[in-house]
ZAMARGU-4260 file (C-alpha; in steps of 0.2 Angstrom, whole numbers, plus 5000, padded with zeros to 4 digits):
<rodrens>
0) 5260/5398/5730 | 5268/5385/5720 | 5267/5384/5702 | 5257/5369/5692 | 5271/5357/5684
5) 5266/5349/5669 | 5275/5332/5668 | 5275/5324/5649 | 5271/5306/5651 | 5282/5294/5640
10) 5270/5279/5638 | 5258/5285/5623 | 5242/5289/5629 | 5228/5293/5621 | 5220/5304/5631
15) 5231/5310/5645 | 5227/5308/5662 | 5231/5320/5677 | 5241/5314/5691 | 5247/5327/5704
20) 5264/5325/5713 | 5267/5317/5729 | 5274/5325/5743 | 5290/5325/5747 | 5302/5321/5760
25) 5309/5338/5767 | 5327/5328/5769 | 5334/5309/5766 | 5344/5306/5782 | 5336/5289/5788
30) 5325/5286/5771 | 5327/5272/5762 | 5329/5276/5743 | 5328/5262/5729 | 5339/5266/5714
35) 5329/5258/5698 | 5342/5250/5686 | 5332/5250/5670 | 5347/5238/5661 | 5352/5250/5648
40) 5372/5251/5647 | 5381/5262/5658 | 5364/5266/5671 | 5372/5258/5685 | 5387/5272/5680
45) 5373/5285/5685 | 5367/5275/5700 | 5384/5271/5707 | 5387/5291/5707 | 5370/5293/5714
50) 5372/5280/5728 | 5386/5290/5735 | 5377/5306/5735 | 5362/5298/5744 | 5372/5289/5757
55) 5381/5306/5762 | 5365/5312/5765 | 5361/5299/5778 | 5350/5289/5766 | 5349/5268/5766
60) 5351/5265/5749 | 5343/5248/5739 | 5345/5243/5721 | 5335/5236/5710 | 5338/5230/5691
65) 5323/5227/5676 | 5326/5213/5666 | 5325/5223/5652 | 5322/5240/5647 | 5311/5235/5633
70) 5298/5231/5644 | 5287/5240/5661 | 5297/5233/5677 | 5288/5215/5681 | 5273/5219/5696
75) 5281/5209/5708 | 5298/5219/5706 | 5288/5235/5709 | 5277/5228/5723 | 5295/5226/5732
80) 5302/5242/5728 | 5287/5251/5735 | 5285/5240/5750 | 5302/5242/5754 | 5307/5260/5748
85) 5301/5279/5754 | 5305/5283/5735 | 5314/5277/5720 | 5324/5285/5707 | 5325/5276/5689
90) 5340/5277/5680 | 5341/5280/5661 | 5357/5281/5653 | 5364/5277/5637
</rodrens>
């Protein structure tokens, strides 16, 4: 039996609200992955090296890129990402 995962949610609620996890993929050989650049420096550094792991794994891989990271990614950008995508992984980097 797996053990609950408590996962802190950055955004300031007020009252927090329970999500649980999706499932995920057993392997990422012929997924598509989108890699998030949220457009703080050296994040594509981070994606770059993430890229290559993915694709030696067998995964397409698309990027993406906020406008900024002060604000949420714009609806439309995350309408593509998850039309287009079997899972995303944001990067944050400093």
């Amino acid at each position: 039996m797996t053990e609950p995962v408590t996962v802190l949610d950055p955004t300031a609620e007020a009252i927090p609200t329970q999500r649980s996890l999706n499932p995920r993929p057993s392997g990422l050989h012929g997924l598509t992955v989108g890699l998030l650049d949220i457009s703080k420096p050296r994040g594509d550094v981070f994606l770059d090296r993430i890229e290559e792991g993915l694709t030696a794994q067998g995964a397409k891989v698309r990027r993406y890129a906020k406008p900024t990271f002060t604000k949420p990614a714009p609806v439309d950008l995350r309408h593509e990402i998850a039309a287009q995508c079997d899972a995303v992984i944001e990067a944050l980097a400093d």
